[in-house]
VOGU-3710 file (C-alpha; in Angstrom, 3 decimals, decimal comma):
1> xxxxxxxxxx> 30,359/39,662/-22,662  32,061/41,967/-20,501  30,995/41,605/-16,615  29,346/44,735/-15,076  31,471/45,702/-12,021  29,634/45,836/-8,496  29,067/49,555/-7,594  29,644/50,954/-4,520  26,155/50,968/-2,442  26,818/54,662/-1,586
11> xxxxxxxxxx> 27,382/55,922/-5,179  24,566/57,339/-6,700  24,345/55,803/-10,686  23,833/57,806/-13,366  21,142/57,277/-15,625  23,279/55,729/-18,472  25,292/53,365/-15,755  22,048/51,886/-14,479  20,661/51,474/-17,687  23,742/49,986/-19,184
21> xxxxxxxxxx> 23,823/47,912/-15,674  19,942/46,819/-16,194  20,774/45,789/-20,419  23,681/43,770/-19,557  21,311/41,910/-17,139  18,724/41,328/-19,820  21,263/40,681/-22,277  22,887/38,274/-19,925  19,482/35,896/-19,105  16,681/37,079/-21,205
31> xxxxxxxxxx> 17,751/35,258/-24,634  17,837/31,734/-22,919  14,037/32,006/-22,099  11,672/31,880/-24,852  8,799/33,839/-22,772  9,189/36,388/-20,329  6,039/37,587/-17,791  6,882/40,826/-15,744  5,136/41,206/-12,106  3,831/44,429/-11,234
41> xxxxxxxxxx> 2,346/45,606/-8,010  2,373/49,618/-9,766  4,400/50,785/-7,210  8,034/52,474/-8,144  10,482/49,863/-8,470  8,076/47,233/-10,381  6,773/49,969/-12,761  10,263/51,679/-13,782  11,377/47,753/-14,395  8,116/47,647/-16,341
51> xxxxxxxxxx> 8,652/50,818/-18,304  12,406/50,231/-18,694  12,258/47,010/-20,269  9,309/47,841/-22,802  11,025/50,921/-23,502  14,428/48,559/-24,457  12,481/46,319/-26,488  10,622/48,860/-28,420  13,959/50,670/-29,333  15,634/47,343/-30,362
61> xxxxxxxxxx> 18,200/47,444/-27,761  17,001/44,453/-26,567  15,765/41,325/-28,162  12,119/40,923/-28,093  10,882/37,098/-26,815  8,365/34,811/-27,881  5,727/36,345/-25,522  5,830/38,965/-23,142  2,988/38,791/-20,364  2,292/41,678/-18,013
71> xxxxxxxxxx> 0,858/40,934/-14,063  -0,780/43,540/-12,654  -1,257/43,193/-8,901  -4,607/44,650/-7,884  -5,073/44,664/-4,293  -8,107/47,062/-4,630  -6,486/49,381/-1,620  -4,117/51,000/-3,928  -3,869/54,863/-3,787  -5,554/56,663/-5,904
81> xxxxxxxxxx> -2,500/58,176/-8,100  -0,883/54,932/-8,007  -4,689/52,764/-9,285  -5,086/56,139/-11,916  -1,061/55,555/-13,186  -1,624/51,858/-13,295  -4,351/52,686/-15,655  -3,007/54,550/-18,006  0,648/52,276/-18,512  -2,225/49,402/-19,002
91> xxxxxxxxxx> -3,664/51,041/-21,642  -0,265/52,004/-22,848  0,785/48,740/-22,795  -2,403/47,451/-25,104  -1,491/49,692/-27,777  1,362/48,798/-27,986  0,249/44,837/-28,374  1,424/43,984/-24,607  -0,396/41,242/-23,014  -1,802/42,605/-19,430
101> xxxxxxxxxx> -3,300/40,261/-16,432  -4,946/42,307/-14,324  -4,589/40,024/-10,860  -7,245/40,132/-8,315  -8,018/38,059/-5,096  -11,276/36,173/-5,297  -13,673/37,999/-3,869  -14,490/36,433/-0,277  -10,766/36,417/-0,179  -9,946/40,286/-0,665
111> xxxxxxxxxx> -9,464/42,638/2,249  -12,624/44,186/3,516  -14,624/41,168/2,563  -12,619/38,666/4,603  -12,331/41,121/7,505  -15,620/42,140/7,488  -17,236/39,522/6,159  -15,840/36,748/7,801  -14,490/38,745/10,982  -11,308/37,723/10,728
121> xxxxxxxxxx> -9,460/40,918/12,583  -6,583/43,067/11,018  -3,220/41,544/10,778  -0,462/43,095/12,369  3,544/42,681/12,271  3,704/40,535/14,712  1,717/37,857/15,072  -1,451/37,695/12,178  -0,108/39,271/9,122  -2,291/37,566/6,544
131> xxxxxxxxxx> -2,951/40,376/4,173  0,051/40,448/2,368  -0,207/36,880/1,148  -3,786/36,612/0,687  -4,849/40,009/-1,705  -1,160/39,804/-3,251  1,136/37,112/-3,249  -1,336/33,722/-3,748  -3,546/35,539/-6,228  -0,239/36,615/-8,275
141> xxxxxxxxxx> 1,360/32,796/-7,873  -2,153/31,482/-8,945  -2,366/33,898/-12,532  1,205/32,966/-13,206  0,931/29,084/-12,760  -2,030/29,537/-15,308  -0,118/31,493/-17,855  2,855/28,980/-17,340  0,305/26,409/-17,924  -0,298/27,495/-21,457
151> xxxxxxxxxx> 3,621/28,211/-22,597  6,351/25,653/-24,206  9,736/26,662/-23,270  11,660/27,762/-20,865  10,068/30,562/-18,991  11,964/34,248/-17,152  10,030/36,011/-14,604  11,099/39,673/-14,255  10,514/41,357/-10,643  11,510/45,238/-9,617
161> xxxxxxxxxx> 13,044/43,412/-6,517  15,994/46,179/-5,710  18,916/46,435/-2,596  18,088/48,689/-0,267  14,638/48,558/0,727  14,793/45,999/3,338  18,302/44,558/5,455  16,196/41,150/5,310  15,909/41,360/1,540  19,339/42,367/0,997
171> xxxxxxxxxx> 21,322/39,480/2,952  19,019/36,864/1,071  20,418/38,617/-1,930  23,845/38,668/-0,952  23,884/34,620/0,211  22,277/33,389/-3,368  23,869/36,336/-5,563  26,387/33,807/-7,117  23,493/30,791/-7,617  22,697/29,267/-10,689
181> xxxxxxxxxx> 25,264/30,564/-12,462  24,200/34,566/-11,813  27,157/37,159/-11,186  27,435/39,934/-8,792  26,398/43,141/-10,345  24,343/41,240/-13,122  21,008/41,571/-11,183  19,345/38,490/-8,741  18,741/35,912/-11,249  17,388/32,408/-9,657
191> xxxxxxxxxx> 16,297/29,270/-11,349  13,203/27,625/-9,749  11,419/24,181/-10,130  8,383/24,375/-12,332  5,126/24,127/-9,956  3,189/24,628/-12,484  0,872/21,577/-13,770  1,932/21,715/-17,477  4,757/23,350/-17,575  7,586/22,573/-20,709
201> xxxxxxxxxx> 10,753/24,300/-19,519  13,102/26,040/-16,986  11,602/28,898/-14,901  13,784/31,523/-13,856  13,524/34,713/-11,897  15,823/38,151/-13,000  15,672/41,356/-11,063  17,472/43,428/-13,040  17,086/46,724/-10,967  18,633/45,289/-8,491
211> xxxxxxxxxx> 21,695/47,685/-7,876  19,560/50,609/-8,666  19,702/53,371/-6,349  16,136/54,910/-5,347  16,947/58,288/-6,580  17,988/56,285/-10,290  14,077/55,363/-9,654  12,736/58,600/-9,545  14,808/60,072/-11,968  13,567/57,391/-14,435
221> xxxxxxxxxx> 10,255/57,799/-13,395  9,610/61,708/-12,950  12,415/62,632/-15,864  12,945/59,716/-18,432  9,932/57,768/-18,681  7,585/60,313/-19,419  9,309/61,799/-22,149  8,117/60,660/-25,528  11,862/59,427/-26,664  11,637/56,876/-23,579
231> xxxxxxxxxx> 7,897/55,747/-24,264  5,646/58,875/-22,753  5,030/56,757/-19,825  2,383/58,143/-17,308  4,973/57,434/-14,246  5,653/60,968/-12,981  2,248/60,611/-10,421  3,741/57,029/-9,253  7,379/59,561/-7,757  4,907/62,162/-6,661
241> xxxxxxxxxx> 3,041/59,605/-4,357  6,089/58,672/-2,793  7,387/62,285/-2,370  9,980/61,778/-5,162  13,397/63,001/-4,458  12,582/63,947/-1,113  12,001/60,525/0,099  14,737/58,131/1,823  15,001/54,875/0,572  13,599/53,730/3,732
251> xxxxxxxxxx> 10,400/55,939/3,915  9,815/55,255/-0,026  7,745/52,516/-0,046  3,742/52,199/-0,098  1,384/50,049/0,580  -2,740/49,945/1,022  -4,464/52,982/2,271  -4,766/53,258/5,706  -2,694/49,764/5,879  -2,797/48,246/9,310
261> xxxxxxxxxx> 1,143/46,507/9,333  2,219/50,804/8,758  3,747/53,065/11,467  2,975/56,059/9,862  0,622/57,264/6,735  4,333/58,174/4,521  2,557/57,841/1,208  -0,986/59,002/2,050  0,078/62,067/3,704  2,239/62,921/1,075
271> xxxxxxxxxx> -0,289/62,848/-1,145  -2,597/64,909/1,006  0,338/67,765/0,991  -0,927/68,368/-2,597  -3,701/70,567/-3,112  -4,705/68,462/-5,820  -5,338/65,454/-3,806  -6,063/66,885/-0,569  -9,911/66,229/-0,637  -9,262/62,484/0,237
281> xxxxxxxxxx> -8,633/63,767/3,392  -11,248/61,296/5,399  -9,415/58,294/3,824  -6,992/59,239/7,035  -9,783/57,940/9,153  -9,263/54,158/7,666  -6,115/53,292/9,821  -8,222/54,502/13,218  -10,717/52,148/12,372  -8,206/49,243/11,774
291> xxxxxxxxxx> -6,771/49,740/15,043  -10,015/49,469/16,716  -11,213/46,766/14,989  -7,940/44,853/16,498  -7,201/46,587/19,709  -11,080/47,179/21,223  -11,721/43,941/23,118  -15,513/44,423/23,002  -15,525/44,243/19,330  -13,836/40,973/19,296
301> xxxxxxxxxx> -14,357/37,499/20,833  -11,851/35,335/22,758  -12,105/31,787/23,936  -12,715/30,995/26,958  -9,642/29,388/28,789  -10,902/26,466/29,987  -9,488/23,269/29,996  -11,006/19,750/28,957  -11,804/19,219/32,815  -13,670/22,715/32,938
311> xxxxxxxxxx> -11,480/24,068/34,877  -9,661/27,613/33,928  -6,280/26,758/31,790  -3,353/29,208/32,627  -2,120/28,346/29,055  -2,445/32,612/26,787  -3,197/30,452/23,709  -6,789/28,955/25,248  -7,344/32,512/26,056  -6,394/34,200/22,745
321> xxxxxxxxxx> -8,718/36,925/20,866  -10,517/35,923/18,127  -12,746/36,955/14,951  -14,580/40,608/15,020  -18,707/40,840/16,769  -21,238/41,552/13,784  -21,976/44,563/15,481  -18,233/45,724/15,103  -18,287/44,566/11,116  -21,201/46,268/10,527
331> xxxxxxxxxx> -19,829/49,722/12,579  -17,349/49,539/10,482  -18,922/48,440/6,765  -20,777/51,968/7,789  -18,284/53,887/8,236  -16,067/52,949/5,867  -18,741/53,775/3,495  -19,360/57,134/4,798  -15,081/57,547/4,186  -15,845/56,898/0,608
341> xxxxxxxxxx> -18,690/58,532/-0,504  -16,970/61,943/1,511  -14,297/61,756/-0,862  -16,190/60,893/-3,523  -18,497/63,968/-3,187  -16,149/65,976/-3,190  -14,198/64,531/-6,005  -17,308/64,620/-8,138  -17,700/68,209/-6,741  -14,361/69,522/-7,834
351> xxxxxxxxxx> -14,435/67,358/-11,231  -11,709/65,195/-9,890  -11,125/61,137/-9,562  -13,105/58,838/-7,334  -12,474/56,473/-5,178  -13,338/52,557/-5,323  -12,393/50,495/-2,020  -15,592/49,110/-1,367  -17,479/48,249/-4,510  -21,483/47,247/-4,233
361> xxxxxxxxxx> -20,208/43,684/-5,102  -17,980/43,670/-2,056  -20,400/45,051/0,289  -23,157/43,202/-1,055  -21,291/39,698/-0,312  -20,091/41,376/3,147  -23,612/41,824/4,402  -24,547/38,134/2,967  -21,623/36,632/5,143  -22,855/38,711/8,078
371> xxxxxxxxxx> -26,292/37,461/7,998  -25,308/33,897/7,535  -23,781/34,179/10,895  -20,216/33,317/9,168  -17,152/33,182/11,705  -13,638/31,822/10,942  -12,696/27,922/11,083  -12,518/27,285/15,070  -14,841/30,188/16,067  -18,601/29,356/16,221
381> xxxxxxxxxx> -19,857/33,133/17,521  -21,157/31,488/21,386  -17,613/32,706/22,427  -17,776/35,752/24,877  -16,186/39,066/23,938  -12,810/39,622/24,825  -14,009/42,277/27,739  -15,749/39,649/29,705  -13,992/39,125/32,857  -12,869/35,779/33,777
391> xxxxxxxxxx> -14,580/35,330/36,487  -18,051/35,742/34,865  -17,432/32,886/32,630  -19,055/29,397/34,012  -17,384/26,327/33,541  -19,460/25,156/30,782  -18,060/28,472/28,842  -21,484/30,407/29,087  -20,932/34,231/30,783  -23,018/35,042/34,175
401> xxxx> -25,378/37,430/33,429  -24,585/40,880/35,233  -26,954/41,944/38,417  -28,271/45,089/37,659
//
């Protein structure tokens, strides 16, 4: 087979090269593994792999496997025109005999409910970023393990992993691009150990956008995909969230609404711009409410810095913040409510989609947690809250009363 050449970052593909580029890959990898399973958060780079690859298979281009199994990542923050396009490809993707996993955290495990519920506070870059893991990553590891469970032979997971979006990303690319046998320009193919209890085979890993450019994404997405020739894929709302070709590669990336670990509201402002979806307009008032949750020190508890001897410790870490009050969970269960059913009056009022953060499940098991007093392991609620001076804190750890 004749190697694909490695293109120069700067050159923008045309939509036959990165095709041609993303076939060779398949060709290259996918024939040695009997099943394939593609993971799917529904954001741009993981659906146009998604769409791409059905599309090759269903034109005979390339060589259908044993099994093909779909993982749908639902962290149940998504925005709206992303959760509404994941929906449709899923039901694209049963008729045409696709199996689909929709993947969800368990429930005292997903984002509001663990915050709010358990009062852990919201992660941030730095120090506590727990989110990602916990609603996405271990949820996704735990569906596949099962399906891997149930398969005999060797095994290819296919990810929309692409250069470009992150420096990290990239040099972790370029230091294993030649492992296991992969070659530059071929896409980031990786052979792991099965963890899986009953697996029967090799597991690999195959990126075969890898050298796509982002405007090759939204040209498959907005132009290609939804054309009936390339599958009729409803994809064109997943490039308008991201602001399609006016995006930069470095601002075209999304993530929950109103997610804490973001700058700056990219996505859901751009989605705002469009009269269509401007009444979610309040969900703006999420991120404000993160912040406080993590940054107002009477909403939150902190230990109390003393030592074994009872004596105040000098040491940040025996004086660290802690889990949210009730009172601050159950602030903000309110008012994240209120955020809802705003936009969801007026969606209902303009014949337009809801919204579904907070279902009555999820609040339901919130309020339970609250009212059995439930506080993260190490935490037991007798902690002051992180306002209380030092110096009104006795050396047993109970706070002074104030003289009024």
């Amino acid at each position: 087979m004749r190697q694909p050449t490695l293109f120069d970052g700067s050159k923008r593909l045309v939509y036959d090269e990165a095709v041609d580029l993303t076939l060779q890959s398949m060709q290259a990898y996918g024939p040695a593994h009997d099943h394939w399973g593609i993971a799917w958060s529904g954001g741009k780079d993981s659906s146009a792999t998604l769409t791409l690859i059905v599309h090759l298979l269903d034109t005979g281009r390339l060589a259908r496997p044993k099994s093909l199994t779909v993982f749908y990542a639902d962290t149940r923050q998504e925005l709206p025109p992303l959760a509404i396009a994941a929906s449709s490809i899923m039901l694209q993707l049963h008729q045409r005999g696709i199996r689909c996993e929709v993947v969800t955290a368990p429930l005292d495990k997903r984002f509001l409910v663990y915050m709010l519920g358990r009062g852990v506070p919201p992660p941030n870059n730095r120090t506590f970023r727990w989110c990602t893991r916990q609603i996405k990553v271990d949820p996704m590891a735990d569906a596949i393990a099962a399906r891997l469970d149930q398969l005999n032979g060797n095994v290819l997971m296919i990810t929309g992993v692409r250069e470009g979006e992150s420096a990290i990303r990239d040099e972790r690319i370029r230091m294993s691009c030649g492992k296991d046998g992969a070659e530059c320009g071929q896409g980031w193919y990786q052979e792991v150990l099965p963890q899986s209890r009953g697996v029967r085979g090799r597991i690999a890993t195959l990126a075969p956008l890898l050298h796509w450019r982002v405007c090759n994404v939204w040209d498959w997405l907005r132009i290609y995909a939804p054309m009936p020739a390339y599958g009729g894929w409803e994809t064109s709302a997943i490039a308008d969230a991201y602001g399609g070709d006016e995006a930069e590669e470095v601002n075209a990336r999304t993530g929950c609404i109103g997610c804490p670990l973001a700058s700056k509201e990219m996505a859901l402002e751009t989605i705002l711009a469009m009269p269509a979806w401007s009444y979610l307009a309040p969900l703006r008032d999420l991120k404000p409410i993160y912040r406080e949750l993590r940054e107002d020190d009477s909403k939150r508890l902190k230990k109390t810095g003393l030592d074994d001897d009872g004596s105040l410790s000098s040491g940040k870490n025996k004086q660290r913040k802690g889990p949210l009050t009730f009172e601050a969970r159950l602030d903000a269960l309110d008012r994240i409510l209120a955020i809802q059913a705003a936009c969801n009056a007026a969606a209902r009022s303009l014949n337009r989609p809801t919204i579904d953060i907070l279902n009555r499940e999820e609040e339901e098991r919130i309020r339970d947690l609250i009212a059995a007093q439930t506080w993260p392991n190490g935490w037991d609620g007798d902690e002051p809250t992180a306002d209380t001076p030092m110096d009104l804190i006795f050396r047993d750890g109970s706070v002074q009363p104030l003289l009024v």
